[in-house]
C-alpha positions as CSV (number, residue, x, y, z in Angstrom):
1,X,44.1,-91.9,21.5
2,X,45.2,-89.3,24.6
3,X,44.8,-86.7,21.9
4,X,40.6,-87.4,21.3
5,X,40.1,-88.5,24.5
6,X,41.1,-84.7,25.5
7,X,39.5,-83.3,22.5
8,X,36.4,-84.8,23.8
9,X,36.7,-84.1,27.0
10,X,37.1,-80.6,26.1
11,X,34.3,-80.2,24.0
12,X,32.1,-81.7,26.6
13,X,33.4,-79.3,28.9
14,X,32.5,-76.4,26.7
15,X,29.0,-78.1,26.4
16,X,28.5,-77.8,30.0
17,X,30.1,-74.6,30.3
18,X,27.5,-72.5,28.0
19,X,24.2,-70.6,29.2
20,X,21.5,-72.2,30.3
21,X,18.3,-72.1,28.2
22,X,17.1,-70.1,31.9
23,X,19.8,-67.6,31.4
24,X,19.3,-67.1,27.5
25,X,15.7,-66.3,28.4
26,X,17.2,-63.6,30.9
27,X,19.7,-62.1,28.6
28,X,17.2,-62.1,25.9
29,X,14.7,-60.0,28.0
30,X,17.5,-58.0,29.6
31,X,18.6,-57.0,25.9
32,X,14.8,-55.9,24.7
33,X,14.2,-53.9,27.9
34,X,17.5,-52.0,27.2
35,X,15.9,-51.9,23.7
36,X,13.0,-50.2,25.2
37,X,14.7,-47.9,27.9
38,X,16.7,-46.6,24.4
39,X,13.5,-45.8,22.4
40,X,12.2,-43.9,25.3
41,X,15.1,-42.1,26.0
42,X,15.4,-40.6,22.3
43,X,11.4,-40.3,22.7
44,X,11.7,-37.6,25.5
45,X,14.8,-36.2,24.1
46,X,12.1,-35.6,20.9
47,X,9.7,-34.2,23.5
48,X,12.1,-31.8,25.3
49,X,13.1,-30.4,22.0
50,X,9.6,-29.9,21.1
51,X,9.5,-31.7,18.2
52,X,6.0,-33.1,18.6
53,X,3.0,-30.3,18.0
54,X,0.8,-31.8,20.3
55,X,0.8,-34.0,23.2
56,X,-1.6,-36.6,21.6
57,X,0.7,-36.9,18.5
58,X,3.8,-37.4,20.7
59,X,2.2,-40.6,22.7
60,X,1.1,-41.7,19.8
61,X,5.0,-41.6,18.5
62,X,5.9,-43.1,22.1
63,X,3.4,-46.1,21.4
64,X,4.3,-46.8,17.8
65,X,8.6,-47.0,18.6
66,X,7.9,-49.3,21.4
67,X,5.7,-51.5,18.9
68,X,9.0,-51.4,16.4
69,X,10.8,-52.5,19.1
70,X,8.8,-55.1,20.5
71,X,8.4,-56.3,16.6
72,X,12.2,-56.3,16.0
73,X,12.6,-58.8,18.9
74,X,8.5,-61.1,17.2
75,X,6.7,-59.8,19.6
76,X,4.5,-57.6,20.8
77,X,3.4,-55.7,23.9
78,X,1.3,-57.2,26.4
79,X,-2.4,-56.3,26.8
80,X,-1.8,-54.0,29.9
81,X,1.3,-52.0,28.3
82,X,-1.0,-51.9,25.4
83,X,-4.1,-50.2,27.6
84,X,-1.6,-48.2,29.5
85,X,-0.5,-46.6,26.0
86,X,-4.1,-46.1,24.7
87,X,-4.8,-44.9,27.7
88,X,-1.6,-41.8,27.6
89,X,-3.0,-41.3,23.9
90,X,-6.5,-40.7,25.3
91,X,-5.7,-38.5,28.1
92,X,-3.0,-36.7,26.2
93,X,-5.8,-35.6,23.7
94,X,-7.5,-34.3,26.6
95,X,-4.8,-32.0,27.5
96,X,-4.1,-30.8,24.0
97,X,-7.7,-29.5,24.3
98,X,-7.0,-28.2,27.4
99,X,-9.5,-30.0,29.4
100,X,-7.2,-31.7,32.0
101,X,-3.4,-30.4,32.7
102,X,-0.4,-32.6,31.7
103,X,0.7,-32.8,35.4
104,X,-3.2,-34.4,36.3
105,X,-2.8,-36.8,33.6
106,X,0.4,-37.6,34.4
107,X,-0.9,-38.4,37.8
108,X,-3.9,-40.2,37.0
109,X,-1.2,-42.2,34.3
110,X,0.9,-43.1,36.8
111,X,-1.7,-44.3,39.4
112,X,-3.0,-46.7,36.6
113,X,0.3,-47.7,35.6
114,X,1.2,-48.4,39.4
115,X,-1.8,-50.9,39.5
116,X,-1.2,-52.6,36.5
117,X,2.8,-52.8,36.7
118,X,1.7,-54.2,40.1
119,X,-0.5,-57.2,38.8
120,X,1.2,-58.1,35.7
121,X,3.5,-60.3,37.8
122,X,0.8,-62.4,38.9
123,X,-0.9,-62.5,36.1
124,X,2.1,-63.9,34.0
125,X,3.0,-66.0,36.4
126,X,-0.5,-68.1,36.4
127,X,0.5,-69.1,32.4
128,X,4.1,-68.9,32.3
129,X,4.4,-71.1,29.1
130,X,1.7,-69.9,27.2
131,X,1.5,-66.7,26.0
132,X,-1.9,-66.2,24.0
133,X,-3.2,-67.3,27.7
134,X,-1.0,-65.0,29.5
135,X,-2.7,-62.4,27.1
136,X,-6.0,-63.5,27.6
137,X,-5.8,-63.4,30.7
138,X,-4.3,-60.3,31.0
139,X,-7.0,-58.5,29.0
140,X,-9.7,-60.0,31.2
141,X,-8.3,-58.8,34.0
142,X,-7.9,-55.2,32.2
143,X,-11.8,-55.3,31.3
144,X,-12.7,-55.9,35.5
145,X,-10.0,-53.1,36.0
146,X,-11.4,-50.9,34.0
147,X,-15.0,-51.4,34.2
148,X,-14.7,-51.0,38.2
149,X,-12.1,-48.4,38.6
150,X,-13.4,-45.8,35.2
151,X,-14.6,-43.2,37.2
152,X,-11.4,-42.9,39.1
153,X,-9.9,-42.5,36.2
154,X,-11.5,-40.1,34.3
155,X,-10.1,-36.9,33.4
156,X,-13.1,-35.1,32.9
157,X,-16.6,-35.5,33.4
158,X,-18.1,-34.1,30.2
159,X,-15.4,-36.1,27.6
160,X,-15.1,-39.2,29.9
161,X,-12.5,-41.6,28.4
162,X,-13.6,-44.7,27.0
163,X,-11.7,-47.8,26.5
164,X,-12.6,-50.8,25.2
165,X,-11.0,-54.7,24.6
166,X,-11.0,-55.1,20.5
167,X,-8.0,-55.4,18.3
168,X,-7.6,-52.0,17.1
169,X,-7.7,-51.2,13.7
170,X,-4.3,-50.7,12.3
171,X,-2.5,-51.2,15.5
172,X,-3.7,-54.4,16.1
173,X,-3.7,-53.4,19.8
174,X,-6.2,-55.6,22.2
175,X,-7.1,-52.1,24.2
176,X,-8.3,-48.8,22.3
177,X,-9.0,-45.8,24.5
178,X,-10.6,-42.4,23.2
């Protein structure tokens, strides 16, 4: 009788012991972000050995491994990484024609990446359980950003960039840019 009042003692123990469902949910996102810092790492290893013959073709590359990653873990990227990786694809075409150079898109990328990396805390936390409302509302917001803030953003006036709020075809992405 000692012997399965210990046994379940112990296993209740154990029971009380393991992660919380809170801390799973951590780990889990901890794990996919390290998932992503890797693919970007080998990403601008590819770039600084030049493996990519233009610019356009290497954020393309960028944008497709984080999508495998995001996939591997049944998800996908949210609507404001989304624009900010149609938006890299659309200036980086710019600078392979040599209308814009890669340090003034950078800049202009990282501006708009500051803004949304900014909001995107907010945002998530307004729908916390819901995702396709998280998303929704993420891409509204995106459309007001954008539509307010273009011009700011453009890399040159003759070949302004356009982006719009459709799933993309192929990608499946809520933001295209050109």
């Amino acid at each position: 009788m000692r012997a399965w009042a210990c046994a379940i003692l112990i296993a209740v123990a154990v029971t009380a012991c393991g992660p919380t469902v809170y801390e799973q949910r951590t780990a889990r996102i901890q794990a996919l972000q390290l998932d992503l810092d890797a693919a970007l790492e080998r990403w601008r290893a590819e770039v600084s050995l030049r493996r990519f013959p233009t610019s356009a073709e290497a954020a393309r590359d960028l944008a497709a491994r984080y999508a495998d990653v995001y996939a591997r873990w049944g998800l996908r990227a949210d609507p404001l990484t989304q624009a900010a990786l149609a938006y890299a694809a659309a200036l980086a075409a710019r600078v392979d024609r040599r209308e814009i150079s890669s340090e003034d898109a950078n800049a202009l990328l990282g501006k708009m990446r500051a803004d949304l990396d900014r909001e995107r805390p907010t945002l998530a936390a307004r729908h916390p359980a819901n995702q396709a409302e998280r998303d929704a509302a993420m891409l509204a917001w995106w459309t007001e950003y954008w539509t307010a803030r273009q011009h700011a953003y453009q890399a040159v006036d003759r070949d302004p960039v356009s982006c719009r709020t459709a799933p993309a075809p192929g990608t499946g992405s809520a933001v295209a840019c050109f």
